[in-house]
N, C-alpha and C positions, 0 to 999 in steps of 0.2 A: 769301444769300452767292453773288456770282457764280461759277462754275468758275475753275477756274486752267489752264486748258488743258492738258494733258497736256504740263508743265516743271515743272521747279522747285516742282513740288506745294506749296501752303502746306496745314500742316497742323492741321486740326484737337485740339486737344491735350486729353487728360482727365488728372486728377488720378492718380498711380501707386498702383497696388491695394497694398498692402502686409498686407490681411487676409490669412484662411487659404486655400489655393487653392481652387478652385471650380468643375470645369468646368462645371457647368452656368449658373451664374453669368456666368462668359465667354460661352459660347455667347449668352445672352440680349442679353448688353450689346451682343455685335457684331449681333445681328440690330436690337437697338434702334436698332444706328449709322449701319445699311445701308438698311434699308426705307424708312424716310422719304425719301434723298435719289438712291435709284439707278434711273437713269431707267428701265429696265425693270423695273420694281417691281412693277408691274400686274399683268404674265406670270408672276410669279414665284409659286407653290406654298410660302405661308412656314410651313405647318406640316408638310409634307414637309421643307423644307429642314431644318427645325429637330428632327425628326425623325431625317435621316440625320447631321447634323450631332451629337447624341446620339451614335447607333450607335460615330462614327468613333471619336469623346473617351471608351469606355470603357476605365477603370484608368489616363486618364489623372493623371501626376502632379505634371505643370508644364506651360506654356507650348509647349515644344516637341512633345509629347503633342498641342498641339492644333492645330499645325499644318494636317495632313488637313483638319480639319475648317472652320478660315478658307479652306481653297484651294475646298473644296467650295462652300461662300458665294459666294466672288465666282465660280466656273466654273459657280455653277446661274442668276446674274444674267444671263448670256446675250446680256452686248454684246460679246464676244472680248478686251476694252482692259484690264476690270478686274485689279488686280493685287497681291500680299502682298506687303510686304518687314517682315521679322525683323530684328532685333537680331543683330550680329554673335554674342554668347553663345550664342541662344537658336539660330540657325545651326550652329553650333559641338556643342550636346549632339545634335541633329537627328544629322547626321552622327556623332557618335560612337556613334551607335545603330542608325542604319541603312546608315552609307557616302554615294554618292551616290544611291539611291533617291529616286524622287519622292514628294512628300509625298500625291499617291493615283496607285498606279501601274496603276490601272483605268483612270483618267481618260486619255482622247485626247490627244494632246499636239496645242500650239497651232499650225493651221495654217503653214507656213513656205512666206513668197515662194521663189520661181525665180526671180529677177532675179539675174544675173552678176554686179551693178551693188551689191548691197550690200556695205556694208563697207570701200567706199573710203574713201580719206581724200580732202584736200583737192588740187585739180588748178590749176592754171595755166589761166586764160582764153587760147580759142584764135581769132583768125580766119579765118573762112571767108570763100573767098572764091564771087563768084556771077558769070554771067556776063555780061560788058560793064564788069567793073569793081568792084562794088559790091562792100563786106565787109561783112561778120555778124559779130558777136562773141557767142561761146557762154561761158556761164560755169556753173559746173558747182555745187551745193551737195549736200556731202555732210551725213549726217546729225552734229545736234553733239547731247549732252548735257552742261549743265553752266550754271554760270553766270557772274557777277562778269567779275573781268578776261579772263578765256577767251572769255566771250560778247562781252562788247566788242570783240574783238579778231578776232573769225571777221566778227562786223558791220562793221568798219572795212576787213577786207580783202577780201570782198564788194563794199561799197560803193564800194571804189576798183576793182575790177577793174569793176564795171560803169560808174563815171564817166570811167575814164578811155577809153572807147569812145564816147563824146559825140562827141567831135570828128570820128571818120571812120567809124564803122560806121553801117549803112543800118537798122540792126535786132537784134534778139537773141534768141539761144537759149536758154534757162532750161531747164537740166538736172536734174529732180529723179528719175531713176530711182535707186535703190536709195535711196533718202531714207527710212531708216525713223520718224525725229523726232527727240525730242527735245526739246528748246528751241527753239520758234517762232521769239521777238523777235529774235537778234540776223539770222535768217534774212531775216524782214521787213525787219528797218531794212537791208539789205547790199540788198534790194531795190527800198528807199525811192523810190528815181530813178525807177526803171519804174509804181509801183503811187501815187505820191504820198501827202502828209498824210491825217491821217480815221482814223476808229474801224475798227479790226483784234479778233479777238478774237469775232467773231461767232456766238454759237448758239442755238438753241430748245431749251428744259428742255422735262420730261416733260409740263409743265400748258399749254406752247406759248408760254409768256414768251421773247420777244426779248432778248438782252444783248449789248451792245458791251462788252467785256471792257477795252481800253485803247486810247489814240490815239496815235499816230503822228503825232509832230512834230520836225520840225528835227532829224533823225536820231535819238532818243528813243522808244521807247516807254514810257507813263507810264500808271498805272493810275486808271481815270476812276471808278471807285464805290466803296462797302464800305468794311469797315477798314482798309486796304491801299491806299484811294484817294491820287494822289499819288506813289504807287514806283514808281523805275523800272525798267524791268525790264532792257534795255539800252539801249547807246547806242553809235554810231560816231561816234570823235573825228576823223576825218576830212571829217563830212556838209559838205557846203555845197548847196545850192539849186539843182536840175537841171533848169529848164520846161521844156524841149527837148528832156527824153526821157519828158514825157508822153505825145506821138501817134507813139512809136517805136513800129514793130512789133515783136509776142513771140510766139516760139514756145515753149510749152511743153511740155516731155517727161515722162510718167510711164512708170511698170509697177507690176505685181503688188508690187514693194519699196517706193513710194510708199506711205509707213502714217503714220497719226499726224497729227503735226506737217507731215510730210514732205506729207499731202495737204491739211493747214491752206494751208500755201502755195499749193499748185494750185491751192486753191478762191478763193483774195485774188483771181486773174486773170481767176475769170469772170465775165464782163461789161463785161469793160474793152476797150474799141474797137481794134483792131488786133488783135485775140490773140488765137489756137486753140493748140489741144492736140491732141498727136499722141501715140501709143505704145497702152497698153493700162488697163485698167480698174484703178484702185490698189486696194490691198488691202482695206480695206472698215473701219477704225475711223478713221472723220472723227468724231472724239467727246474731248469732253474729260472728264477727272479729277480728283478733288477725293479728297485724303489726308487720311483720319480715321486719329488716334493711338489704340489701345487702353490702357487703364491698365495692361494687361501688356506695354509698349512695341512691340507687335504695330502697326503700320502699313497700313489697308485703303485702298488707291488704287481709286476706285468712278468709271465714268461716270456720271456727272451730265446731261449734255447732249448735244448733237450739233452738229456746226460747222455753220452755214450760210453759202455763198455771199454776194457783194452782192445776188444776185437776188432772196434769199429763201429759194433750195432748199435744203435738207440729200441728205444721200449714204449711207445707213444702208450701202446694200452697194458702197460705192467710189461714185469717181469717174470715170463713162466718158468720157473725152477725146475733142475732136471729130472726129477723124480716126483710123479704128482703124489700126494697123503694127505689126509684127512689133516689138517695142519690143526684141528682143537688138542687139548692135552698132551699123552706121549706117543702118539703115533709118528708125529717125522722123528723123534727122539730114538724111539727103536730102528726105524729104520738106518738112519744116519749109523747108529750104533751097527749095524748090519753090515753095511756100507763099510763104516774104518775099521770091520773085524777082519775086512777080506784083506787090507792094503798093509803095505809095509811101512812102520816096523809092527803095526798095529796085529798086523797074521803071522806075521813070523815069532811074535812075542807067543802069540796063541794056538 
């Protein structure tokens, strides 16, 4: 089963436990669910975890009881990405027993960017201009979660902010700072013009297998393997056909809030002729996730894989951009701008 790249997780589903509760029971089932498929499995200490994972679930007497102990699971896997989501109920008694307490309040909490830049929403494409003439159009993607017509609709206004700069911009600026992810595909296909048709979806699993996750067609992406071969995941009802902005030049922008999905993107550009990267080193989970259901409606989202580049490379601790800048404010902005004054037609206009 290929990854589903950390979106719209398709999930793995088992049969609902309706025997007598069991934590040790649980405990087993989730370590049977995890071990087999999570890519640092190797590193991982499974009769310690299973062990402390014991310790956490004594007296308990449901489900929310063993929360600690699923969080301990995925935080001793040790890719950053992996992650629980609960049952709005099972949420619900959590909190009437604890408040907002974390479910292990030993546990470090998870690194957090300093990028100024997360949490924007969506911006208006802007022209720059360069000197002698020439414009740039920067277009900005902030991070989307979600699917269906939301997704279609963030890819179609994408899409159209970037076509419609066909006609007079010299180049373009691809803004992903504070892009934490999300949902990849409507991102890509809003970017279809610049990156063109072809397998997106790129990673190497733990055993070094290759997978092209889904192709990219005629503003579509559509799901090429597995049981799920054939869905699409989104689509912009505005695509039409851009040759012209194949050998456009791109600048693209990260920082430390480029995570996820947000560095899926960055990674679609390397190797693609005209284009560097400017700002700072993105956060460091270029890794996809795969959601196993527990029979106690417990949800374990597990890395499975890691994205890889066209080139081939994977990014275990980020992506370093070719050009390092101060990635706050408009420093990679000028530079970039630096950058497509010199390249054609962006120098030849100027």
């Amino acid at each position: 089963m290929p990854p589903a790249l950390m979106l719209a997780v398709f999930l793995h589903s088992m049969a609902p436990d309706h025997g007598p509760f069991s934590a040790e029971a649980r405990i087993r089932e989730a370590i049977a669910t995890v071990q087999p498929v999570a890519y640092r499995s190797a590193q991982v200490d499974w009769e310690d975890v299973e062990a402390e994972m014991g310790r956490l679930s004594e007296g308990a007497v449901d489900t929310a009881d063993l929360l600690p102990a699923y969080q301990t699971l995925l935080s001793r896997l040790g890719d950053g990405h992996s992650f629980l989501q609960a049952p709005a109920e099972v949420l619900a008694a959590w909190r009437e027993r604890h408040g907002d307490q974390p479910f292990v309040p030993d546990q470090p909490p998870r690194r957090q960017p300093t990028s100024a830049f997360v949490g924007r929403g969506p911006e208006e494409p802007a022209d720059l201009p360069l000197p002698g003439g020439a414009v740039v159009r920067r277009v900005t993607l902030p991070a989307f979660a979600g699917g269906g017509a939301a997704a279609d609709a963030y890819a179609d206004r994408l899409f159209r902010q970037v076509a419609a700069g066909a006609g007079y911009s010299c180049g373009y600026v691809v803004d992903l700072r504070g892009n934490t992810g999300g949902n990849i595909w409507p991102m890509l296909i809003g970017l279809s013009g610049l990156l063109g048709d072809g397998p997106q979806g790129l990673f190497r699993t733990a055993d070094g297998q290759d997978i092209s996750y889904a192709l990219m067609q005629s503003g579509a992406a559509v799901i090429t393997d597995g049981p799920n071969a054939g869905v699409v995941l989104a689509t912009a009802q505005g695509w039409r056909p851009m040759p012209e902005l194949a050998g456009a030049p791109v600048a693209v922008l990260v920082d430390d809030g480029t995570a996820s999905s947000g560095e899926g993107v960055a990674l679609a550009f390397v190797g693609r002729p005209f284009t560097r990267s400017f700002g700072a080193r993105t956060y460091g989970v270029a890794s996809a996730n795969e959601g196993y259901a527990l029979s106690d409606g417990v949800s374990l989202v597990v890395t499975v894989a890691l994205m890889r580049d066209p080139t081939g490379a994977t990014h275990p601790d980020g992506y370093a951009p070719d050009e390092a800048v101060d990635p706050a404010g408009e420093a990679p902005v000028q530079a970039a701008l630096a950058w497509l004054g010199a390249q054609p037609p962006c120098g030849a206009a100027s």
